[in-house]
C-alpha positions in Angstrom: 22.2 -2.4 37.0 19.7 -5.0 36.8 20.3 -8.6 35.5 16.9 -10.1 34.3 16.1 -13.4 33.2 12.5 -15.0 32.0 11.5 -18.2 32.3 8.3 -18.4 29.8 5.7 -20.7 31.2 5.6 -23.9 29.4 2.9 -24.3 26.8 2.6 -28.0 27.4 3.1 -27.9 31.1 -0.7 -29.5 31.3 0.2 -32.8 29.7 2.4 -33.2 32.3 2.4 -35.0 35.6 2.3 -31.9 37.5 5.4 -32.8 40.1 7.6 -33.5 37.6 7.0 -30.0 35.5 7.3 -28.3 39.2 11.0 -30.3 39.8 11.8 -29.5 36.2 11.0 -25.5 36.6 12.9 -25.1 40.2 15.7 -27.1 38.6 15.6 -24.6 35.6 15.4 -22.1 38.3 18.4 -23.0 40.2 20.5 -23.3 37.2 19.7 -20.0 35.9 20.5 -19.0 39.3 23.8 -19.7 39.5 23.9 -18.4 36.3 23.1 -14.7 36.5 25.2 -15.2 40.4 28.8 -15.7 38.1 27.8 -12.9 36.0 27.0 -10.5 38.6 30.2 -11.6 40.3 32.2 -10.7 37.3 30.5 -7.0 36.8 30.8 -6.4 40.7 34.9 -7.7 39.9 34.9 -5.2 36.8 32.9 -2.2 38.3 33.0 -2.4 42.0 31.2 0.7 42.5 27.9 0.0 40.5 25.3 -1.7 42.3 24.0 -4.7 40.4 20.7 -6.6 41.3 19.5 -10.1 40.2 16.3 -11.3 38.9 14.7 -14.5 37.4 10.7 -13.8 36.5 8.6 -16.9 35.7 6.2 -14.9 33.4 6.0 -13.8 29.3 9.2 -11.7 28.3 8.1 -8.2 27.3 5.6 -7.6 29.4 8.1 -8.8 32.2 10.9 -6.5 31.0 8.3 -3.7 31.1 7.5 -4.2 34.3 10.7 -4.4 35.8 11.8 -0.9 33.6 8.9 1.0 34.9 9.1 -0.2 38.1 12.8 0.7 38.6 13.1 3.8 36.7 15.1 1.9 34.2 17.6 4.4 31.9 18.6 2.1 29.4 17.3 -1.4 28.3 20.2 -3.4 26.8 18.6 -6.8 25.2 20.5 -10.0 23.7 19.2 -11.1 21.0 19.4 -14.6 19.2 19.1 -15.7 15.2 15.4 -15.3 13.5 14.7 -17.6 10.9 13.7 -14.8 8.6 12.9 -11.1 7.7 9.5 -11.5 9.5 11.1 -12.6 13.0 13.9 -9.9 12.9 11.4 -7.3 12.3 8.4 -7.7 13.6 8.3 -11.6 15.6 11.4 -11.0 18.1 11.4 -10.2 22.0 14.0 -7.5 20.5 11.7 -6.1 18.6 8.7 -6.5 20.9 10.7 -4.9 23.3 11.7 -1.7 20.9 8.1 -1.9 19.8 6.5 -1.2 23.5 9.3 0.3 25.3 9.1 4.0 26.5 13.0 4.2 26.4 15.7 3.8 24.7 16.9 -0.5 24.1 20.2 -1.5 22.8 19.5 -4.8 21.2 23.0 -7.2 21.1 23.6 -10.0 19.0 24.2 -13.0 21.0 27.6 -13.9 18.5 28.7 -10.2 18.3 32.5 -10.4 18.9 33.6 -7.3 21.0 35.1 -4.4 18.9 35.0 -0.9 18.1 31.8 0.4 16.0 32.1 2.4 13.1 28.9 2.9 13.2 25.2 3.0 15.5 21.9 2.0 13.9 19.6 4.2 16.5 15.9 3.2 15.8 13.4 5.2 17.4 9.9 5.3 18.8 9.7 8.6 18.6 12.9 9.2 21.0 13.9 11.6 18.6 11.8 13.8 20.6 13.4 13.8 23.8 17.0 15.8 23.6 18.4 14.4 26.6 18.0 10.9 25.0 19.2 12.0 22.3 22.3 13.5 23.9 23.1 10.4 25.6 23.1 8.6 22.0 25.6 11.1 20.8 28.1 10.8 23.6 28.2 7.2 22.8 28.6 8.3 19.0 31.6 10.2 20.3 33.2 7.4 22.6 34.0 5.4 19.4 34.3 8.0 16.8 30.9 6.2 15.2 28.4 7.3 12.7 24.6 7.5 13.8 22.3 5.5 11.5 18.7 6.6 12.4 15.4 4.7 11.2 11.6 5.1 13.1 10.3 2.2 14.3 6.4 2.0 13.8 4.7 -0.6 15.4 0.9 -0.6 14.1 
């Protein structure tokens, strides 16, 4: 398992006296840091046989989480996601959907209020996965996990 966090460059990080936006990144740093350390403590607790790696990337999101995916041989990309102001952001503006846009496998996008329970149902939107039976497989066994319904749309991303 690998933990992943982005730190996006800052836009404004020009205006700035240069020291201070370098103290103010490696104190962003350190506190994501400790961060994704009590979270990987807490899976390692949970599942002490799965091996779980750490990293913070100071770069742009997708193309960082692309990067990391390809070169890990990632099975699964499993995203948080936050509130978009509107149709437009949950569809087409979001990392989530950026991510499900230009990903070449499967990503299991999370709301960050979602209160754990059991689904009655899966929305599985595709990029053509539909294509590839072993992913397809591994959907279903979820599917079967939870006694859910499979709700399938194609993702087009132009």
């Amino acid at each position: 398992v690998y933990l992943l966090h982005v730190i996006e460059p800052l836009t404004g990080s020009i205006r700035h006296p240069y020291p201070l936006h370098e103290r103010f990144l490696k104190e962003i740093t350190n506190n994501w840091m400790k961060v994704m350390k009590k979270i990987q403590n807490s899976m390692a607790a949970a599942c002490p046989a799965v091996i779980i790696e750490t990293e913070i990337v100071k770069e742009m999101t997708i193309p960082s989480i692309l990067d990391l995916a390809g070169n890990n041989q990632i099975d699964l990309n499993i995203k948080s996601t936050k509130d978009a102001a509107g149709l437009k952001e949950i569809f087409m503006g979001s990392i989530a959907a950026g991510n499900i846009g230009k990903s070449k496998m499967p990503v299991l996008a999370i709301p960050d209020e979602y209160e754990k329970e059991e689904p009655e149902g899966i929305l599985f939107t595709t990029n053509h996965f539909d294509e590839n039976e072993t992913l397809l497989n591994k959907i279903m066994d979820v599917t079967k996990l939870f006694f859910a319904f499979i709700y399938h749309s194609t993702y087009i991303h132009s």
